[in-house]
PQR file of N, CA, C, O and H, with PARSE charges and radii, in Angstrom:
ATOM      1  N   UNK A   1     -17.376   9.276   4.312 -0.4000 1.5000
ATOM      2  CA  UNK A   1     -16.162   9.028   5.068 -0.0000 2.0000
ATOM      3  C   UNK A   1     -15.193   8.221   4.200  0.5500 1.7000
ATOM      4  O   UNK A   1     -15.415   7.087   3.774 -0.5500 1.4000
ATOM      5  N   UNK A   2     -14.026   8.992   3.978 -0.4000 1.5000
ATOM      6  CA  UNK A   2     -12.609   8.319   3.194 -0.0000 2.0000
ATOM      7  C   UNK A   2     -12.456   6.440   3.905  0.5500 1.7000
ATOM      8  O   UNK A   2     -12.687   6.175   5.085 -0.5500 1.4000
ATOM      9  H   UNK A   2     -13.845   9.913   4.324  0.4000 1.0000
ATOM     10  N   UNK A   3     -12.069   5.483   2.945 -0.4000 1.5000
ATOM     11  CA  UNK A   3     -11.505   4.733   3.480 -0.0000 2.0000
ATOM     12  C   UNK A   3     -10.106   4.717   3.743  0.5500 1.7000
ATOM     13  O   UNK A   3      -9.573   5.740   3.311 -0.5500 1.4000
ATOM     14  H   UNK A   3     -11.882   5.698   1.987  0.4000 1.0000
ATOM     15  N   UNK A   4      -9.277   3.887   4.323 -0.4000 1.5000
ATOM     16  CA  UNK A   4      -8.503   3.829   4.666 -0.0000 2.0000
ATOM     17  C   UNK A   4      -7.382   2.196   4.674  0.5500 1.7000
ATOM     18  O   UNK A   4      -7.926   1.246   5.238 -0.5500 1.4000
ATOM     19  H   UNK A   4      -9.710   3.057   4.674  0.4000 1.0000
ATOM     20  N   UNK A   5      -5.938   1.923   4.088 -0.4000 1.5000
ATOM     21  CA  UNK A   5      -5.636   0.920   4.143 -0.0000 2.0000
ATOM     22  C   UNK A   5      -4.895   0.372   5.455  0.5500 1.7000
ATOM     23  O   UNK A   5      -3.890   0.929   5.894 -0.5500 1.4000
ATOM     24  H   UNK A   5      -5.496   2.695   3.631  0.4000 1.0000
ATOM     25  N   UNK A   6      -5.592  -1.010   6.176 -0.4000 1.5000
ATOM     26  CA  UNK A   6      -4.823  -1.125   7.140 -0.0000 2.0000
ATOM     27  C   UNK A   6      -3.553  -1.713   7.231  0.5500 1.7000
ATOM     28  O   UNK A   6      -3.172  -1.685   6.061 -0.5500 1.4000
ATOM     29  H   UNK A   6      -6.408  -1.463   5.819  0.4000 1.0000
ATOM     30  N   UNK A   7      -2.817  -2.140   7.783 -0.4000 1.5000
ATOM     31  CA  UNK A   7      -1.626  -3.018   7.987 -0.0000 2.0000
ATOM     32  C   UNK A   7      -1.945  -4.919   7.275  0.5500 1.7000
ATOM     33  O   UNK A   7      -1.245  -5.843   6.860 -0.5500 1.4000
ATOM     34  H   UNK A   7      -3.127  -2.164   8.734  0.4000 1.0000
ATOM     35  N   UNK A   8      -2.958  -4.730   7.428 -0.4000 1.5000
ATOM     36  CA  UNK A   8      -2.965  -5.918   6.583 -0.0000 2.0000
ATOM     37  C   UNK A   8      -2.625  -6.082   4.680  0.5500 1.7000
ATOM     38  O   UNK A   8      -2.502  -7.024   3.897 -0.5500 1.4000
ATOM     39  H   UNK A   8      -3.527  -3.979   7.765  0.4000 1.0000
ATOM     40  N   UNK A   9      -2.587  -4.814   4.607 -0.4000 1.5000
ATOM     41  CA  UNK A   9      -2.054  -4.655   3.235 -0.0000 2.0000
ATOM     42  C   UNK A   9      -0.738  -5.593   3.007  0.5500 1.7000
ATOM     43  O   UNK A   9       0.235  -5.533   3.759 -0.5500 1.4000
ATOM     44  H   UNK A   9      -2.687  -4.049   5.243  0.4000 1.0000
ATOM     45  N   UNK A  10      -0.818  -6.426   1.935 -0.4000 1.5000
ATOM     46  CA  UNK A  10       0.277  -6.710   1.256 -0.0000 2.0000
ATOM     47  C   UNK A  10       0.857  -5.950   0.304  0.5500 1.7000
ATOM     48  O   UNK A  10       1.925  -6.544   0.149 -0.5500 1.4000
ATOM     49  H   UNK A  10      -1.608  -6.474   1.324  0.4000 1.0000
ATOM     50  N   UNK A  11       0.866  -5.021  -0.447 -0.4000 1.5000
ATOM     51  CA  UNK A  11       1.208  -4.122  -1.303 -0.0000 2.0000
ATOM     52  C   UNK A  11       0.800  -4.507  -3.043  0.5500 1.7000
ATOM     53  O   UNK A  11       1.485  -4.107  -3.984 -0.5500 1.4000
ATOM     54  H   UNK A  11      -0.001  -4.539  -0.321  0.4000 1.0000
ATOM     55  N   UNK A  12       0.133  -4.960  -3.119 -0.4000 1.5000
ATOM     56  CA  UNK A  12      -0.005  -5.496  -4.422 -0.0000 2.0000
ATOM     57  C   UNK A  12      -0.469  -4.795  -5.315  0.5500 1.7000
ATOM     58  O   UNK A  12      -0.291  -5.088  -6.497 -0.5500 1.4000
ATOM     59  H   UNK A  12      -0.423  -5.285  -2.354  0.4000 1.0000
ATOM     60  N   UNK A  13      -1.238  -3.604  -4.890 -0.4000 1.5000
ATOM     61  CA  UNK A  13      -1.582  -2.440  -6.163 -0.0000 2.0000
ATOM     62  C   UNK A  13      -3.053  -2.992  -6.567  0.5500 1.7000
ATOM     63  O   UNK A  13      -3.818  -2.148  -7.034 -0.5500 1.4000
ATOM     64  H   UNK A  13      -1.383  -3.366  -3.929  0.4000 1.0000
ATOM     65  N   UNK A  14      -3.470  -4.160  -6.450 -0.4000 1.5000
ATOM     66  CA  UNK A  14      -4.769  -4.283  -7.094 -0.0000 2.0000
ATOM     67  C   UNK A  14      -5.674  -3.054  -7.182  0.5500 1.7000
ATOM     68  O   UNK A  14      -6.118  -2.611  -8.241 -0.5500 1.4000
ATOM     69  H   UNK A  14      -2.849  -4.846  -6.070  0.4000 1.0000
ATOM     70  N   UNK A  15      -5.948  -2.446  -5.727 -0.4000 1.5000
ATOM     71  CA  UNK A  15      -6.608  -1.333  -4.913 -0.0000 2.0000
ATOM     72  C   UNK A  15      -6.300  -0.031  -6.121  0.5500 1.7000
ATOM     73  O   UNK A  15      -7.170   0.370  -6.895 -0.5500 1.4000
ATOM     74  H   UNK A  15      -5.587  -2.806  -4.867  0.4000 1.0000
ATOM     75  N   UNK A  16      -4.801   0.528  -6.070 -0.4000 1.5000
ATOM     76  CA  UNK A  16      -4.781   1.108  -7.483 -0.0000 2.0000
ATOM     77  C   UNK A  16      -5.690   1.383  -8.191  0.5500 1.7000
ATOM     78  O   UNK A  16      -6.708   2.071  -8.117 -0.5500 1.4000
ATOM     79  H   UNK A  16      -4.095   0.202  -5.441  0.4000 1.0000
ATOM     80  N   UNK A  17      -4.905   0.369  -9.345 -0.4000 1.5000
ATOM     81  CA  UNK A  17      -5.385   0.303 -10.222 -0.0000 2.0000
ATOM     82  C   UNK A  17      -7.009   0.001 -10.729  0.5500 1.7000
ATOM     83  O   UNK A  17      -7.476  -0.405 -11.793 -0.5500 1.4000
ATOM     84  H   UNK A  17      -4.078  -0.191  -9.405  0.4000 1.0000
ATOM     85  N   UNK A  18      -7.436   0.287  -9.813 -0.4000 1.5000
ATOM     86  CA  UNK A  18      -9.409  -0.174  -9.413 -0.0000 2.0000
ATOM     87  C   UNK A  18      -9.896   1.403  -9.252  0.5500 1.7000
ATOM     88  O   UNK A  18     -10.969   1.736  -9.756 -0.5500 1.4000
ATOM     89  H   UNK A  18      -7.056   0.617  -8.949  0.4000 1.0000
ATOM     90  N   UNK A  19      -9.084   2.363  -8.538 -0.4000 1.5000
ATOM     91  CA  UNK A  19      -9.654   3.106  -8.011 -0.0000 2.0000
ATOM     92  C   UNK A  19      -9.631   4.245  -8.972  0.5500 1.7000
ATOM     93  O   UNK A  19      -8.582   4.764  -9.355 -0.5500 1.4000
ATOM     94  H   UNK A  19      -8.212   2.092  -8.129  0.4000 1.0000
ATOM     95  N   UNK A  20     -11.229   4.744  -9.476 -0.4000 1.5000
ATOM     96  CA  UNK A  20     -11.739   5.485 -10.294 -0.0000 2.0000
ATOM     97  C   UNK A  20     -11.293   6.887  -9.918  0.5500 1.7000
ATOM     98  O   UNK A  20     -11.361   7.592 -10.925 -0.5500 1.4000
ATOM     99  H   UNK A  20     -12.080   4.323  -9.165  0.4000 1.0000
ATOM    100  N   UNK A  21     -10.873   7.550  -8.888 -0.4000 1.5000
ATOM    101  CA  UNK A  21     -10.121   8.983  -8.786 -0.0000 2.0000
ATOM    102  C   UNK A  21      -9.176   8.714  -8.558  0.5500 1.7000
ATOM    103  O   UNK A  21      -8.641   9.725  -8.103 -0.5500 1.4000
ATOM    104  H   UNK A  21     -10.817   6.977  -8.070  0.4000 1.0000
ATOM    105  N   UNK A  22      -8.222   7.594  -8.566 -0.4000 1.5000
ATOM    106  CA  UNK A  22      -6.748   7.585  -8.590 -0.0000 2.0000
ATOM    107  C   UNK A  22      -6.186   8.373  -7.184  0.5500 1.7000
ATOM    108  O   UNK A  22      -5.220   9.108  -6.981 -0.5500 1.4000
ATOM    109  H   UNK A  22      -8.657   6.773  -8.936  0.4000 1.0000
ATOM    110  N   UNK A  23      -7.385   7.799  -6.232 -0.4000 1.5000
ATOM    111  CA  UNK A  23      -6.677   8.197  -4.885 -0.0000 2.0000
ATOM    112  C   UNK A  23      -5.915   7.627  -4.226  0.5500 1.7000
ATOM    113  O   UNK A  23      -5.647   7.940  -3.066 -0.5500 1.4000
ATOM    114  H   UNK A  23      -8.170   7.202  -6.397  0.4000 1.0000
ATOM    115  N   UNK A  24      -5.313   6.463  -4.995 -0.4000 1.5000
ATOM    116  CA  UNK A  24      -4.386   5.478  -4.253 -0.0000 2.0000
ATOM    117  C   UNK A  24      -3.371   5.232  -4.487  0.5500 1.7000
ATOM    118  O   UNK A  24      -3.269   4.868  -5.658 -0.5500 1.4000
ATOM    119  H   UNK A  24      -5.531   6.209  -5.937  0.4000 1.0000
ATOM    120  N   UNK A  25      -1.873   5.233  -3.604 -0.4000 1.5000
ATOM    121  CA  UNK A  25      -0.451   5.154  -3.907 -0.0000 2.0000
ATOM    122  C   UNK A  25       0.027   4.361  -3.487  0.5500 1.7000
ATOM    123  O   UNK A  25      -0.542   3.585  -2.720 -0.5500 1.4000
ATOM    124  H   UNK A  25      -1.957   5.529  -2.652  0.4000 1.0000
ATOM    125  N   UNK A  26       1.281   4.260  -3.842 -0.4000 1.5000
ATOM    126  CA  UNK A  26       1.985   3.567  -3.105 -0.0000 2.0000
ATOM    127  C   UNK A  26       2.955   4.163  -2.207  0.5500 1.7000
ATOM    128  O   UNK A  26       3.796   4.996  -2.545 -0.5500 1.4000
ATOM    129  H   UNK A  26       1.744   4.890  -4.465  0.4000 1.0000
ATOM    130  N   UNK A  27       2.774   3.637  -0.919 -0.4000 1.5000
ATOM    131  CA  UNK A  27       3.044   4.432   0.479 -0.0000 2.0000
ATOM    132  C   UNK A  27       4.198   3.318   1.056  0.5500 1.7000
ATOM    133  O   UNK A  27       4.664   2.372   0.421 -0.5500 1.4000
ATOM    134  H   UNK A  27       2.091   2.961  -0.645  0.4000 1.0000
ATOM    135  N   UNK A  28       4.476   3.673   2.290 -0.4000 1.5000
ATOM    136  CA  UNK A  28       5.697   2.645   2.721 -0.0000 2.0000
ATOM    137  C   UNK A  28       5.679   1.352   3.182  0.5500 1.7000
ATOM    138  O   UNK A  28       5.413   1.195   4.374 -0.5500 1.4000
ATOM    139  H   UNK A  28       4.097   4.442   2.805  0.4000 1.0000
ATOM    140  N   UNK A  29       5.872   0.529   2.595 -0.4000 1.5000
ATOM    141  CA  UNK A  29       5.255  -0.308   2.777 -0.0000 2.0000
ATOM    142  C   UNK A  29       3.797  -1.121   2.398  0.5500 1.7000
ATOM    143  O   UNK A  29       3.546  -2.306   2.176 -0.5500 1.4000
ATOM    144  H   UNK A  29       6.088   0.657   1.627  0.4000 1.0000
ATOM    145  N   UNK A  30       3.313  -0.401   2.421 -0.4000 1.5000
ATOM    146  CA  UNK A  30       1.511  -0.416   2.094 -0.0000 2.0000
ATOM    147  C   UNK A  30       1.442   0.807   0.906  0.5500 1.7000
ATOM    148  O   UNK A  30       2.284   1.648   0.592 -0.5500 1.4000
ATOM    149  H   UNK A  30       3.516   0.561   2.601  0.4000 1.0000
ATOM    150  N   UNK A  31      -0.232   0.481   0.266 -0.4000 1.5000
ATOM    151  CA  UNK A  31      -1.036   1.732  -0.097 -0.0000 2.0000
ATOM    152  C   UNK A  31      -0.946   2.683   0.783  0.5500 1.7000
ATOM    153  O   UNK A  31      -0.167   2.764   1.733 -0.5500 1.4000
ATOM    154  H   UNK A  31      -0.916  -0.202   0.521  0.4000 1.0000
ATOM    155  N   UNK A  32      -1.777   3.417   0.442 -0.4000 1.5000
ATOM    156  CA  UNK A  32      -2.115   4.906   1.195 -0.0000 2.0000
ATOM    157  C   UNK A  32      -3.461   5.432   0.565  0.5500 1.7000
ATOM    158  O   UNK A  32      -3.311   6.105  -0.455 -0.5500 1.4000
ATOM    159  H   UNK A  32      -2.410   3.351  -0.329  0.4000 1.0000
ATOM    160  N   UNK A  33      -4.655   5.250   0.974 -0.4000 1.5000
ATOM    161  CA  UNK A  33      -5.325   6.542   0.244 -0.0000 2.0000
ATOM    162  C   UNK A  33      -5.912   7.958   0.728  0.5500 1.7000
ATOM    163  O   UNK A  33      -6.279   8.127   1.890 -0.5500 1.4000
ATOM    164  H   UNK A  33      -4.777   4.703   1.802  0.4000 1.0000
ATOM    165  N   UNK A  34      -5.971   8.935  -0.225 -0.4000 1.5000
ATOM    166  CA  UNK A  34      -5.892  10.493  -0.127 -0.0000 2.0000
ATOM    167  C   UNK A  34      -6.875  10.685   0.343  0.5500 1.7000
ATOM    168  O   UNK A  34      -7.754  10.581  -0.512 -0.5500 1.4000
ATOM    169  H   UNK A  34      -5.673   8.798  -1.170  0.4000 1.0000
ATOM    170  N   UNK A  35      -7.425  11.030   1.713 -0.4000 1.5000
ATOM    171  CA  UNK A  35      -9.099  11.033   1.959 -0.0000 2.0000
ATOM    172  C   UNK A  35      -9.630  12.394   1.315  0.5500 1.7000
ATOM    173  O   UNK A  35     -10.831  12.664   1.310 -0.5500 1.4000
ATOM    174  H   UNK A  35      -6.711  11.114   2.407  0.4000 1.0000
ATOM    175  N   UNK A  36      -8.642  13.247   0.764 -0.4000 1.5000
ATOM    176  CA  UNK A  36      -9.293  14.426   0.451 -0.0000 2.0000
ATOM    177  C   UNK A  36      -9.979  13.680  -0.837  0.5500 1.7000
ATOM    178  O   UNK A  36     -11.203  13.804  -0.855 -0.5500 1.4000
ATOM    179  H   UNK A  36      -7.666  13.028   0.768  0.4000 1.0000
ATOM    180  N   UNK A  37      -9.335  12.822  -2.072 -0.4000 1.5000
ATOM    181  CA  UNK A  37      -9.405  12.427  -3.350 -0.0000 2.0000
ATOM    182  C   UNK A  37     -10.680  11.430  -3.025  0.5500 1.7000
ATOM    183  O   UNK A  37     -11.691  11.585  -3.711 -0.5500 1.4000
ATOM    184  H   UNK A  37      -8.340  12.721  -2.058  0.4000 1.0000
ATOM    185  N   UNK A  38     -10.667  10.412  -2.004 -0.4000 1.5000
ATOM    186  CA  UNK A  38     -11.035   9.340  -1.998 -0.0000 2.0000
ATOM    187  C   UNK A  38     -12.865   9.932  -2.063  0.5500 1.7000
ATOM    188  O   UNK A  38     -13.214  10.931  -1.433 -0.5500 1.4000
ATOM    189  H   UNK A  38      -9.846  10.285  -1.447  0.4000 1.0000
ATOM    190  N   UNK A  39     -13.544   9.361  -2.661 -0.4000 1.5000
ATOM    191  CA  UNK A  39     -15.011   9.396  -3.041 -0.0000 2.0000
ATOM    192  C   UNK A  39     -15.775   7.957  -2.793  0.5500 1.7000
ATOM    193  O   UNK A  39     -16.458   7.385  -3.642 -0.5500 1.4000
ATOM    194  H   UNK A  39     -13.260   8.550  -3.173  0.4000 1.0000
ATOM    195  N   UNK A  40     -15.540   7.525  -1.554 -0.4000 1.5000
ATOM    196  CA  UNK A  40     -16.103   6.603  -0.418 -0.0000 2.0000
ATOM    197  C   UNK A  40     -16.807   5.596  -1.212  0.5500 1.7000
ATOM    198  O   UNK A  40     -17.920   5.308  -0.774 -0.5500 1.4000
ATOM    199  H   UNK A  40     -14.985   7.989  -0.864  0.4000 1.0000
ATOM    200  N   UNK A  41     -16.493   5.095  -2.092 -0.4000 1.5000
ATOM    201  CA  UNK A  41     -17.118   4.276  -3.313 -0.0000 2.0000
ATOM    202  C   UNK A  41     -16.900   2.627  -3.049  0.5500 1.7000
ATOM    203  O   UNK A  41     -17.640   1.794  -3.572 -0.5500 1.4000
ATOM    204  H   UNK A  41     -15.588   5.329  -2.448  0.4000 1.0000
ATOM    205  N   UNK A  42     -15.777   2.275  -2.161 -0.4000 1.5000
ATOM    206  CA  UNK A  42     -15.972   1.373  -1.879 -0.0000 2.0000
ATOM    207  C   UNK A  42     -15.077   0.182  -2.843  0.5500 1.7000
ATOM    208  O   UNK A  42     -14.490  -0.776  -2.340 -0.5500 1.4000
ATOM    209  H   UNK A  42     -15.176   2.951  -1.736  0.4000 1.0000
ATOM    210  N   UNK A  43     -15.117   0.422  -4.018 -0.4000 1.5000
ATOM    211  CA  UNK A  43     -14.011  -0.611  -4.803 -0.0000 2.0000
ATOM    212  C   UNK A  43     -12.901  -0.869  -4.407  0.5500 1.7000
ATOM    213  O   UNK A  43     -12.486  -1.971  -4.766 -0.5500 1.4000
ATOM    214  H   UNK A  43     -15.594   1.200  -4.426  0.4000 1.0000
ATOM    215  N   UNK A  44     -12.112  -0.153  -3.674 -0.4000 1.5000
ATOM    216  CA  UNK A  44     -10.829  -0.654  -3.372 -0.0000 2.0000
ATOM    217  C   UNK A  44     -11.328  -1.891  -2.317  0.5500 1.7000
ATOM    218  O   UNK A  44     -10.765  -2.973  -2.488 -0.5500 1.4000
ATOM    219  H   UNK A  44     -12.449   0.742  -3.383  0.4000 1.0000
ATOM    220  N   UNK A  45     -12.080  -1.828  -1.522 -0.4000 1.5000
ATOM    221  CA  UNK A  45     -12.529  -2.953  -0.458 -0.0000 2.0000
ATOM    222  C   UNK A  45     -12.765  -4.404  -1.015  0.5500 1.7000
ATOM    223  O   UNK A  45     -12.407  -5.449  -0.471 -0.5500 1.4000
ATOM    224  H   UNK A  45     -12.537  -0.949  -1.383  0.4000 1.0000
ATOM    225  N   UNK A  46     -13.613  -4.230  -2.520 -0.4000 1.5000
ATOM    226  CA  UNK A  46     -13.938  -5.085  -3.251 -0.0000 2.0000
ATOM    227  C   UNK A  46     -13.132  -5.780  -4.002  0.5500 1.7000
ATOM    228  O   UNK A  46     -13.185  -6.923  -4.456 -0.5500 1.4000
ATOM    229  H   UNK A  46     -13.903  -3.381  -2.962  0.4000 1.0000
ATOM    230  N   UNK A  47     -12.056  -4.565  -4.099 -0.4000 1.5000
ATOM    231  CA  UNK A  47     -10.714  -5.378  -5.193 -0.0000 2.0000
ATOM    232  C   UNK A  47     -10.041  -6.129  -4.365  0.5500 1.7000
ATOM    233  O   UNK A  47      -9.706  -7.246  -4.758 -0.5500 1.4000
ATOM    234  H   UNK A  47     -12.013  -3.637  -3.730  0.4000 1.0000
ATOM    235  N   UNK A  48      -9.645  -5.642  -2.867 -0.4000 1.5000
ATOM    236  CA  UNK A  48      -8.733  -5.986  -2.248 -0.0000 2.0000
ATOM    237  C   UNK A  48      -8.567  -7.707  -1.759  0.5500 1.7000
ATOM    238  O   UNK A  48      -9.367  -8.128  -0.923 -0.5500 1.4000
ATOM    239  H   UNK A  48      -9.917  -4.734  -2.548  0.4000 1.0000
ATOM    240  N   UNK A  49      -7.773  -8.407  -2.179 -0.4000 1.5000
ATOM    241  CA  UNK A  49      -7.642 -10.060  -1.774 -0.0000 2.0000
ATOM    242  C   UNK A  49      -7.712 -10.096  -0.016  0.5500 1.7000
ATOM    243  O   UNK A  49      -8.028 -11.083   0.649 -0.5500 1.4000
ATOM    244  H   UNK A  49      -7.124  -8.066  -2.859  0.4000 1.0000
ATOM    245  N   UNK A  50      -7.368  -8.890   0.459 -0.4000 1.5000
ATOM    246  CA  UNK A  50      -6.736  -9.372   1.728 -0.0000 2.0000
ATOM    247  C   UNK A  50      -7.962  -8.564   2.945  0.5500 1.7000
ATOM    248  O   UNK A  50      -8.030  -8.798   4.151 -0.5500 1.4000
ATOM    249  H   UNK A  50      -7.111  -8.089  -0.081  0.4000 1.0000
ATOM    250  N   UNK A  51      -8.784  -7.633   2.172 -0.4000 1.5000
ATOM    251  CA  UNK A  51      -9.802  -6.733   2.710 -0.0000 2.0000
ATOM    252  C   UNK A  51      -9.147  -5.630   3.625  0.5500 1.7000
ATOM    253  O   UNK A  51      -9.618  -5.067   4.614 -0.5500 1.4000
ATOM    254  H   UNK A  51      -8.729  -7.442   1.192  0.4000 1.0000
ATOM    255  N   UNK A  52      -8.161  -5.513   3.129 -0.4000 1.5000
ATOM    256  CA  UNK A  52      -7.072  -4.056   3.973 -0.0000 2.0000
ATOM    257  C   UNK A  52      -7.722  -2.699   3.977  0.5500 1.7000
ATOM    258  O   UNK A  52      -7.572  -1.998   4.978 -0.5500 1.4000
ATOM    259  H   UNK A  52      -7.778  -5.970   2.326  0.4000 1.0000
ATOM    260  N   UNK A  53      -8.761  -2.048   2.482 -0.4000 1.5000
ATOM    261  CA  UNK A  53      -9.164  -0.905   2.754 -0.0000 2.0000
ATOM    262  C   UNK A  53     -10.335  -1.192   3.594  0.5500 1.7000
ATOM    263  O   UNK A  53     -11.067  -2.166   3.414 -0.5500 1.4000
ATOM    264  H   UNK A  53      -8.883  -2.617   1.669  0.4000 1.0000
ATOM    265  N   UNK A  54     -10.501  -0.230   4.604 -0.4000 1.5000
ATOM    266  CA  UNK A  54     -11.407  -0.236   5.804 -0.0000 2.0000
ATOM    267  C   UNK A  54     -12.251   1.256   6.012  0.5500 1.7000
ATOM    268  O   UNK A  54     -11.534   2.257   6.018 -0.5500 1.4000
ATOM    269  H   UNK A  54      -9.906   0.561   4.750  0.4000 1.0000
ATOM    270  N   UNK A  55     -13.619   1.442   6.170 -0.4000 1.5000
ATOM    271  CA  UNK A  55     -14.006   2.407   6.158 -0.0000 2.0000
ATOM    272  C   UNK A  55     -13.596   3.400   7.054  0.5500 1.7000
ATOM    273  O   UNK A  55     -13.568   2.998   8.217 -0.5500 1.4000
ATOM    274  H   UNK A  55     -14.201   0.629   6.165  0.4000 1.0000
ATOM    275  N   UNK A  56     -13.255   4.622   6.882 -0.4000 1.5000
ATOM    276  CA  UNK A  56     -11.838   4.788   8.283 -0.0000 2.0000
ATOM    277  C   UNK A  56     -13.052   5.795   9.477  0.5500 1.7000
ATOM    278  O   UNK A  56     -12.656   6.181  10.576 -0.5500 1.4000
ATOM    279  H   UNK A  56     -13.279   4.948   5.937  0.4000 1.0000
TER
END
């Protein structure tokens, strides 16, 4: 199951630049990630300061 970033995102890109298939953008306001791309790995959760990606 894709994760997903919530509203608690601050936008900071850490998540990015962490994420080994480059399923993550920058969306409005927030990230965004591609659940088709995303490979449920879990680093963006780990990078994240604020714990915004959430298992969706």
């Amino acid at each position: 199951m894709a994760y997903k970033i919530s509203d608690a995102c601050i936008a900071c890109g850490a998540c990015a630049s962490e994420c080994p298939v480059e399923a993550i953008s920058e969306g409005n306001g927030k990230y965004e990630i591609d659940a088709d791309k995303c490979i449920d790995c879990g680093t963006c959760a780990e990078t994240c300061p604020v714990g915004a990606p959430e298992q969706a």
